[in-house]
C-alpha positions as CSV (number, residue, x, y, z in Angstrom):
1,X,0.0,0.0,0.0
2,X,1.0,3.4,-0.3
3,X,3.3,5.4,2.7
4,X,3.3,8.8,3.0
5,X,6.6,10.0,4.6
6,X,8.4,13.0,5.7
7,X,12.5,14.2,6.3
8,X,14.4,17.1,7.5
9,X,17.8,17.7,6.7
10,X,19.2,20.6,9.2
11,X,22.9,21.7,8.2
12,X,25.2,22.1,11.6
13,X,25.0,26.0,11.2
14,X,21.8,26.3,10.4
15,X,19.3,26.7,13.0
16,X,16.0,25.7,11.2
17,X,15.4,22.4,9.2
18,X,14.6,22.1,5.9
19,X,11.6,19.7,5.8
20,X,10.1,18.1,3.0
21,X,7.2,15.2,2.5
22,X,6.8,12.7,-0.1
23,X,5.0,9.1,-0.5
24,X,6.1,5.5,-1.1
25,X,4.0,2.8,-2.9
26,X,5.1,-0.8,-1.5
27,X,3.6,-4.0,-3.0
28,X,4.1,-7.8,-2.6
29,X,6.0,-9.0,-6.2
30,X,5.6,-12.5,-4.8
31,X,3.7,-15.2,-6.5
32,X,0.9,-17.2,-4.7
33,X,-1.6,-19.5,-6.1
34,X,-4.9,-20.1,-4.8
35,X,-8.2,-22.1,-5.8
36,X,-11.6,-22.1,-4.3
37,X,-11.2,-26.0,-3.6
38,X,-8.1,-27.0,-4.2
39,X,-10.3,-31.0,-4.4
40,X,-11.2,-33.3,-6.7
41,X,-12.5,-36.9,-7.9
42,X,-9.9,-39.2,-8.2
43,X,-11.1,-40.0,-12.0
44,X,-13.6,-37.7,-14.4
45,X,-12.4,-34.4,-12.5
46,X,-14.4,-31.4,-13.8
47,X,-12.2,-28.6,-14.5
48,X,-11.7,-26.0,-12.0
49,X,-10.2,-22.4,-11.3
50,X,-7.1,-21.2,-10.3
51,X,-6.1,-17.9,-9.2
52,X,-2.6,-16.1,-9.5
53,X,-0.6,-13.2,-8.5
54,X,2.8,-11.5,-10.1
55,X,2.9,-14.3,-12.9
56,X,1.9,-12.9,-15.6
57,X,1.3,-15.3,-18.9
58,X,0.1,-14.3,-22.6
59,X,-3.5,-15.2,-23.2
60,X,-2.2,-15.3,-27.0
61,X,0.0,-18.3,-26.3
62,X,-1.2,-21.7,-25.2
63,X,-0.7,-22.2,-21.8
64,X,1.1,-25.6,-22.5
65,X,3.9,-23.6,-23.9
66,X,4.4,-21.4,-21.1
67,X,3.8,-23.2,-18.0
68,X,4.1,-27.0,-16.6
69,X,0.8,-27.7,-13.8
70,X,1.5,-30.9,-12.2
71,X,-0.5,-32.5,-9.3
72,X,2.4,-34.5,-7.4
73,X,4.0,-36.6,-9.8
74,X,1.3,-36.5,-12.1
75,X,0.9,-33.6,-15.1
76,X,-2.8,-31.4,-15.5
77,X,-5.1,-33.3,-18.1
78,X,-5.7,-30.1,-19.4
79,X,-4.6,-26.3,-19.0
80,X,-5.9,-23.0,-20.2
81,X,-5.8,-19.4,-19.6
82,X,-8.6,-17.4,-19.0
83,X,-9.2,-14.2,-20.6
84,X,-10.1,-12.2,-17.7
85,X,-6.7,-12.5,-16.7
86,X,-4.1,-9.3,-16.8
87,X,-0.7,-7.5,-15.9
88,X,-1.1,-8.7,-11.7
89,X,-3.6,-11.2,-12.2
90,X,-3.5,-14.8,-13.7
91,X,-6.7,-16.8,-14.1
92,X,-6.2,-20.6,-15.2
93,X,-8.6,-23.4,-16.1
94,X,-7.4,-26.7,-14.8
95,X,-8.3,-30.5,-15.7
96,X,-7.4,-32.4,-13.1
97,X,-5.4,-35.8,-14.4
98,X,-6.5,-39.6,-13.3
99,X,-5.1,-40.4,-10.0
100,X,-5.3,-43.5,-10.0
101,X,-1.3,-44.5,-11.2
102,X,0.4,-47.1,-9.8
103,X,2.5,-44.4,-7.2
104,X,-0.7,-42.7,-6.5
105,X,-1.2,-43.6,-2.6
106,X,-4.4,-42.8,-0.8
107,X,-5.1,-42.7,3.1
108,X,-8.7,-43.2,4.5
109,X,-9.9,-42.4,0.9
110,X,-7.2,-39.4,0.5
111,X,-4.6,-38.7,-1.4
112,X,-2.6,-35.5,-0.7
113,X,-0.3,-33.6,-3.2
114,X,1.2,-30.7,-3.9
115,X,-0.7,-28.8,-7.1
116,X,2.2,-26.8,-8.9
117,X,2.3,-24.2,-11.3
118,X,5.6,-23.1,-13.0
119,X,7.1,-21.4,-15.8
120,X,8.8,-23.1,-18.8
121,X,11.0,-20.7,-18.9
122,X,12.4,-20.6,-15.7
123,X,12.1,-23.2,-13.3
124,X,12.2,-20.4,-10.4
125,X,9.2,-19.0,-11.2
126,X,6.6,-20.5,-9.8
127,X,4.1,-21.3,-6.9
128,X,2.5,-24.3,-5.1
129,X,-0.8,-25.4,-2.9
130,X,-2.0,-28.3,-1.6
131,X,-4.6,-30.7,-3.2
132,X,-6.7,-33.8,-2.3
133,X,-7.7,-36.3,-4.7
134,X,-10.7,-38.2,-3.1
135,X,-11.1,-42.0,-4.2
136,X,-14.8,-43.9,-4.2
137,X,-15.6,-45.6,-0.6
138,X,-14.7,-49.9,-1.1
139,X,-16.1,-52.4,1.6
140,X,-13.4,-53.2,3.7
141,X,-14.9,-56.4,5.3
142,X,-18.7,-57.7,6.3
143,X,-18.6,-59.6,9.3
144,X,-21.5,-61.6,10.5
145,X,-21.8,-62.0,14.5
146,X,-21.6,-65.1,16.7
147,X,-25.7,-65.8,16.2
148,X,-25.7,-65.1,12.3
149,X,-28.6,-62.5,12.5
150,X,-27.0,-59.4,11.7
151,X,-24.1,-58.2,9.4
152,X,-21.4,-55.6,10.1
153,X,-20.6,-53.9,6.7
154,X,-17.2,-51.6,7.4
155,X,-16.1,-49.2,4.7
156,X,-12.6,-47.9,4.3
157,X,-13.3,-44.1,4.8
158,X,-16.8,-42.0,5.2
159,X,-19.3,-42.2,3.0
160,X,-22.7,-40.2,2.1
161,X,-24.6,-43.2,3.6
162,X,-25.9,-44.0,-0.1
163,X,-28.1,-40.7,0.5
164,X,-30.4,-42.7,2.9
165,X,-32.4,-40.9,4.9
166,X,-32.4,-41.7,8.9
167,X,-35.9,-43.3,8.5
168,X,-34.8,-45.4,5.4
169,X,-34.6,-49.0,6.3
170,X,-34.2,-50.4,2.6
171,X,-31.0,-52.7,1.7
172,X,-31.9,-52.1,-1.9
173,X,-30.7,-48.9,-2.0
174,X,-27.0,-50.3,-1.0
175,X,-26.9,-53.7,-2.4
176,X,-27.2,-55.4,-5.7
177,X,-30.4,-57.8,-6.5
178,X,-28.5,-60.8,-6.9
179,X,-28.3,-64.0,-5.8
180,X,-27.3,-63.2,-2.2
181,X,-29.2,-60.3,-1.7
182,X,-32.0,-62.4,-2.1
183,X,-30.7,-64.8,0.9
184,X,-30.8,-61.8,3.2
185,X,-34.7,-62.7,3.4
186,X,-37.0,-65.2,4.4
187,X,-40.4,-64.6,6.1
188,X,-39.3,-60.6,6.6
189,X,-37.0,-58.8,4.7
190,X,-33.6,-57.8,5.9
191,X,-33.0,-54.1,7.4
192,X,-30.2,-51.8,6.6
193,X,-29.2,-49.0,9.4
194,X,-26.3,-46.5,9.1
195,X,-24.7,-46.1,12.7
196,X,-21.9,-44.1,11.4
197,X,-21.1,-42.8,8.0
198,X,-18.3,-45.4,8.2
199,X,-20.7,-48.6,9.4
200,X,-23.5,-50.4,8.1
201,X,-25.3,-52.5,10.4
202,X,-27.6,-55.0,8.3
203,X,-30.0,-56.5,10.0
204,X,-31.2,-60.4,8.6
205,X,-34.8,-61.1,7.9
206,X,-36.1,-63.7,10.2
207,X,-35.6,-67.4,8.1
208,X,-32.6,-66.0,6.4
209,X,-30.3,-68.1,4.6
210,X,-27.0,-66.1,3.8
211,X,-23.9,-67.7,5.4
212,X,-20.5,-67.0,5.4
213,X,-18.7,-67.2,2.2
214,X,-21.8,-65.8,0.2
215,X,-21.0,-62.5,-1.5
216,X,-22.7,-59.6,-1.1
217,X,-22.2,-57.0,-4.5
218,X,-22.3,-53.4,-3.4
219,X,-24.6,-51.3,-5.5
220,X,-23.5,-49.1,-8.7
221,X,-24.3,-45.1,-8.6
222,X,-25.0,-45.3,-4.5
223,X,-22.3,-45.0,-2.1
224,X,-19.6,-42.1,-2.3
225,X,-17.4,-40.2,-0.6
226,X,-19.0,-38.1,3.1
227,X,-17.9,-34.9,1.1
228,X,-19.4,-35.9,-2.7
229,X,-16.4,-35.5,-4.2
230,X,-15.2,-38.8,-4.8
231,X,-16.8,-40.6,-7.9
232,X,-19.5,-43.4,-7.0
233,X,-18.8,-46.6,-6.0
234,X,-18.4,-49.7,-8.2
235,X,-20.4,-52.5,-8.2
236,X,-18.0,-55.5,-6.4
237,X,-18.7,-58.4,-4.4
238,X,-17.4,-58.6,-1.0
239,X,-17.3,-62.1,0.6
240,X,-19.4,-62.4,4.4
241,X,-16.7,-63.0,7.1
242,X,-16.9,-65.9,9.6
243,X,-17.4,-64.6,13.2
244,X,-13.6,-63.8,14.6
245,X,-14.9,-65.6,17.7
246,X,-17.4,-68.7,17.5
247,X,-19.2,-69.8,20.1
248,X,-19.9,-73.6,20.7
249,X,-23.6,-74.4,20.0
250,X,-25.0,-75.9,23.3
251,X,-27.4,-79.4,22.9
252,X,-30.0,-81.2,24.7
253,X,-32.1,-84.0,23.9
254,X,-35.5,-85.1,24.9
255,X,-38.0,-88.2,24.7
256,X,-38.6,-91.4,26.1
257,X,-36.0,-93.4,28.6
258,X,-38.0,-96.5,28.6
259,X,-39.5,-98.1,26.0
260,X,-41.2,-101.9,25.5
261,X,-41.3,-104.1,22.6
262,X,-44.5,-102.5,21.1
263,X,-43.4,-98.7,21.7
264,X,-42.1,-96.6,18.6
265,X,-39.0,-94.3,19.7
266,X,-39.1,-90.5,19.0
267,X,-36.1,-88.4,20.0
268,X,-35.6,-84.6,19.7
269,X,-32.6,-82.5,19.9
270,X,-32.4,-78.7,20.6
271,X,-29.9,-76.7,19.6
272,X,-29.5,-72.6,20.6
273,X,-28.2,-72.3,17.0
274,X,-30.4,-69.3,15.4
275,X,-30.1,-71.2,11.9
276,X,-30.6,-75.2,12.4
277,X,-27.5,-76.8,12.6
278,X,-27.1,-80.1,11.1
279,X,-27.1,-83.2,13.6
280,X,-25.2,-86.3,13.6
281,X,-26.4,-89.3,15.4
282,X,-25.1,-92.7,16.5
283,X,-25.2,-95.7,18.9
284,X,-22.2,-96.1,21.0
285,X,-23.2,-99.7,22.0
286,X,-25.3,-101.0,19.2
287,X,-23.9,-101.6,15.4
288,X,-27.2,-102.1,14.2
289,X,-28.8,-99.1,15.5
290,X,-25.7,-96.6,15.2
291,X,-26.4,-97.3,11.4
292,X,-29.9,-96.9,11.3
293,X,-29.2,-93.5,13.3
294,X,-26.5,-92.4,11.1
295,X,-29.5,-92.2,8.2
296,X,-30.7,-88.8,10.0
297,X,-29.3,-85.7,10.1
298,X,-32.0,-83.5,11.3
299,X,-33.4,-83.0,15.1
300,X,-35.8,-86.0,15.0
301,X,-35.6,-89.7,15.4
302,X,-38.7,-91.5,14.5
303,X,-38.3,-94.8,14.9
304,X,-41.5,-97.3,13.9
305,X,-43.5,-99.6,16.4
306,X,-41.3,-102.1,18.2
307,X,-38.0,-100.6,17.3
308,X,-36.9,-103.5,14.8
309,X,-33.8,-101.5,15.2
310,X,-33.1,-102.2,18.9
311,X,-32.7,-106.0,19.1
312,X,-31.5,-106.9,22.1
313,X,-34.0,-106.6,25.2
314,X,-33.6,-105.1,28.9
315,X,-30.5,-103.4,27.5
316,X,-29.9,-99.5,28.2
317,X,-29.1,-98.3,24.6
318,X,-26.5,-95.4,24.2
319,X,-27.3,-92.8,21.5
320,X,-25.5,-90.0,20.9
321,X,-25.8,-86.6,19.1
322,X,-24.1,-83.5,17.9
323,X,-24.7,-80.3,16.2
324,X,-22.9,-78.7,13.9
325,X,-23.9,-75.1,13.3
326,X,-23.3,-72.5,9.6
327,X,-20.2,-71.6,11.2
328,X,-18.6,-75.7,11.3
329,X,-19.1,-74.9,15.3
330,X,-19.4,-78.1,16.5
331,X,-21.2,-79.1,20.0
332,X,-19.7,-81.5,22.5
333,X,-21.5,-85.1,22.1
334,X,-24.7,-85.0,24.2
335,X,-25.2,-89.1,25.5
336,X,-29.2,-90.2,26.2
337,X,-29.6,-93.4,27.3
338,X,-32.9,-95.4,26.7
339,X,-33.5,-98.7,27.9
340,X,-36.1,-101.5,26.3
341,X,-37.3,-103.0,28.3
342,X,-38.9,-107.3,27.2
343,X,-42.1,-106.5,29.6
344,X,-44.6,-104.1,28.7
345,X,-44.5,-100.7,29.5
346,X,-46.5,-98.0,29.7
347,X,-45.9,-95.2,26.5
348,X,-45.3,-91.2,27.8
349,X,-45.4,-88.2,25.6
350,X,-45.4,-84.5,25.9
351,X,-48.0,-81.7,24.9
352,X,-45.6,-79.8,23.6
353,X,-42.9,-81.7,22.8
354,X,-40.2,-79.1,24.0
355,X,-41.0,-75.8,26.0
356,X,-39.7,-71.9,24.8
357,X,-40.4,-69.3,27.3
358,X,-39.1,-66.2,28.2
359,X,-38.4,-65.7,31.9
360,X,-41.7,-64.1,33.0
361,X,-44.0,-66.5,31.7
362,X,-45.1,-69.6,33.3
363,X,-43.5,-73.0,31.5
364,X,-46.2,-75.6,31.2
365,X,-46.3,-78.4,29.9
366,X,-48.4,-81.8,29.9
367,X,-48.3,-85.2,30.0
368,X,-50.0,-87.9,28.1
369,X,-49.8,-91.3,28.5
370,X,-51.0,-94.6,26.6
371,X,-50.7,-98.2,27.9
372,X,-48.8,-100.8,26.5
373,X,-50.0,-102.0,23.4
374,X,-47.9,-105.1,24.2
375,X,-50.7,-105.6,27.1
376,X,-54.2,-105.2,27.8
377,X,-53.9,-104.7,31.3
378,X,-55.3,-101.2,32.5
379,X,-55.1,-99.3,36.1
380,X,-54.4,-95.7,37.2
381,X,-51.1,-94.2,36.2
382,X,-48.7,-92.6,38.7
383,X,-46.4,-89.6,38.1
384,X,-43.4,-88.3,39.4
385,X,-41.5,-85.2,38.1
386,X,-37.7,-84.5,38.5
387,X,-34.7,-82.1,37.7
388,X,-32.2,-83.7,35.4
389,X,-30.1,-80.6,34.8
390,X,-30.1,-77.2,34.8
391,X,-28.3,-73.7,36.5
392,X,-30.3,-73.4,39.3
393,X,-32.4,-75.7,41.0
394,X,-36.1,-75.8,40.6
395,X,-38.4,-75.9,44.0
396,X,-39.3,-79.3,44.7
397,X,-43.4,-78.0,44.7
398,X,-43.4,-77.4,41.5
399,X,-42.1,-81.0,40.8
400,X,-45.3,-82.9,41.6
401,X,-46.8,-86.0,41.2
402,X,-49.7,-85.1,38.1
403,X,-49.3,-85.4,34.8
404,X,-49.0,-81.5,34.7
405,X,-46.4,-79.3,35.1
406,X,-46.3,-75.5,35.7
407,X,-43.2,-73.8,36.9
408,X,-44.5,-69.8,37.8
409,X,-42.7,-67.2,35.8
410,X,-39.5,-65.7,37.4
411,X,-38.6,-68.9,38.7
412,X,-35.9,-70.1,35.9
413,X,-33.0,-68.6,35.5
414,X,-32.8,-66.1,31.7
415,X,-31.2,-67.3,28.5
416,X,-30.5,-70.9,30.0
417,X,-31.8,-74.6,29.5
418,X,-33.4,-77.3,31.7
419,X,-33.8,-80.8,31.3
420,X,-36.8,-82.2,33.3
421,X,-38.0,-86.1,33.5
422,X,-41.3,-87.8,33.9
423,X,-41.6,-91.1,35.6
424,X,-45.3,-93.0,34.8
425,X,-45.7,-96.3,36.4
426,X,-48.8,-98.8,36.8
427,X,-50.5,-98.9,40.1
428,X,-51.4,-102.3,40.0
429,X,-47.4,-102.9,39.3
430,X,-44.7,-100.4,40.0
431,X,-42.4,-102.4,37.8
432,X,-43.9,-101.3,34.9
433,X,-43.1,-98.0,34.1
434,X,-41.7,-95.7,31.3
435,X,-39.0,-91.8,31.7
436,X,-38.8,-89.4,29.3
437,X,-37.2,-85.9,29.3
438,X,-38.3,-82.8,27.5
439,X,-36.1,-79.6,27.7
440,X,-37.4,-76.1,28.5
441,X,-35.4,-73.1,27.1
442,X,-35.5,-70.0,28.6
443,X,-35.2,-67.2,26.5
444,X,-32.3,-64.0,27.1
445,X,-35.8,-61.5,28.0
């Protein structure tokens, strides 16, 4: 700016000062460059302003032959200069190049350089200012967690949340309709929530049959960068991760311990796999049955009138069973024992089979019972309930001696199993009687 000043020059024998005033004009003759956003895509970068002091080019020359623009290592797609440009003032157009080279390296969806502008003509002339090139978002994994009923879908920087409002619950609008898409569902359809512009929590409709290993295929024109600058998103597939930490899927089995030569068997296993596992089940003492039982691989074992399988009476068979869950989890063998027994015995079965609560309802349950159709003998049946397993212990009153049960809400402990047994014998002969076990689950609420 400008500086008025003033001196005085006052010879040694003179005894007033001659005083005079006059102005200096000081200005800055260095070159800067600057640019509204110094940003752009990392591919298909619109061209953009740039805005210079004390570097003053020819608008009658092409800019190529007067200046070099590079962004890091990388020279300007394009360069021109703009006519408003004059004697202190330098407007350019810039193209931003493709930064997508084989040295181009981006952080958290970044990559900073240094955009430079200097003359041909000498190499000292010139002026710098940062720039960011911004690269599309990419999945970086999707996990599923230890139940395999919801997804964590981690991207490697912010995006604009595929434009999704808070309310919007759609997967479509992030994922592809293929193949796995479609095993998100099953009787609802999955749920897709943002909880951070970085995190996608997807939740599974209920019956849904995705698994590990599946690939999910991120959806063209959707996801981009937090700030829009990036370009979209390509369509890829990224694989479902297995759970870093798996959890063992707990057993139990329930149905008959006692069984005549006219009885059929039925056994049922219960897993607290969300998905059904598959089973595997055998005879540890028997070759006959152990291969009739390795022929099912679901959580039932129906075995006809008479048991044709079992042919050795009054012998306590040993069956056992495991699960082995989506994740190759596999349970610790679960043993039940039921004995045949060569003189008649009373049949016992449950109504329901098995028993889901949660822990403030009442479990209930009922027994029915048929007689021996290897006898034609009738009298009154007795019962006797008992605790075979479970955390905590369940008051003997609740154990009786109907063909009932009802254990009160708030009495079992939450998320946890018990295995209970009913004893039925004859009146008229206390020989003759029949166990079976049914398991109640109690759910985490």
């Amino acid at each position: 700016g400008e500086v008025l000043a003033e001196m005085s020059v006052q010879p040694g024998d003179a005894a007033v000062p001659s005083t005079a005033s006059f102005g200096f004009t000081f200005f800055d003759d260095s070159i800067s460059l600057s640019c509204v956003a110094c940003l752009a895509p990392s591919e298909a970068a619109a061209p953009f302003q740039v805005t210079m002091t004390n570097f003053e080019l020819s608008t009658t020359r092409a800019a190529s032959d007067q200046i070099t623009v590079t962004f890091g290592s990388e020279a300007a797609a394009a360069v021109t200069i703009d006519d408003s440009s004059n004697g202190t003032l330098t407007v350019l157009e810039i193209t931003p190049p493709s930064y997508e080279c084989a040295s181009c390296s981006y952080a958290g969806g970044v990559a900073a350089v240094e955009l430079a502008v200097v003359s041909r003509t000498d190499a000292s002339r010139g002026a710098s200012s940062p720039f960011t090139f911004w690269t599309a978002p990419v999945i970086s994994t999707i996990a599923m967690d230890q139940l395999g009923l919801q997804l964590a879908v981690t991207f490697d920087h912010s995006t604009n949340r595929a434009s999704m409002s808070s309310s919007d619950r759609s997967c479509g609008q992030v994922f592809a309709d293929e193949t796995a898409f479609a095993k998100m569902s099953g009787i609802t359809a999955p749920k897709c929530v943002w909880a951070t512009a970085l995190t996608l929590n997807v939740f599974l409709g209920v019956g849904a049959t995705l698994v590990p290993g599946d690939a999910l295929t991120l959806k063209a024109g959707t996801v981009r960068s937090a700030n829009l600058v990036s370009p979209y998103s390509e369509s890829k597939a990224t694989s479902v991760a297995t759970p870093e930490f798996l959890k063992e899927p707990s057993l139990s089995v329930s149905g008959p311990t006692t069984i005549d030569q006219c009885s059929l068997l039925n056994l049922k296993a219960a897993s607290d796999s969300p998905r059904p596992p598959d089973f595997a089940w055998s005879c540890l003492n028997h070759a006959g049955l152990d291969a009739a039982l390795r022929a099912f691989t679901t959580s039932q074992v129906a075995l006809a009138s008479g048991t044709p399988e079992m042919t050795v009476l009054d012998m306590t068979y040993e069956i056992g069973v495991t699960a082995t869950d989506m994740f190759g989890s596999v349970s610790k063998e679960v043993m039940f024992k039921v004995f045949k027994a060569s003189a008649p015995a009373p049949q016992l079965y449950f109504q329901p089979a098995s028993v889901a609560v949660t822990r403030d309802l009442m479990a209930e349950v009922r027994a029915v019972t048929v007689f021996s159709q290897c006898t034609d003998t009738k009298s009154e049946m007795l019962f006797q309930w008992a605790q075979v397993s479970g955390p905590t212990t369940i008051p003997a009153q609740y154990l009786g001696t109907i063909s009932q049960l009802r254990i009160p809400g708030g009495t079992l402990q939450a998320a946890a199993t018990y295995v209970v047994s009913l004893t039925v014998s004859m009146s008229n002969d206390v020989s003759k009687q029949s166990s079976s076990q049914m398991v109640i689950s109690v759910g985490a609420l």
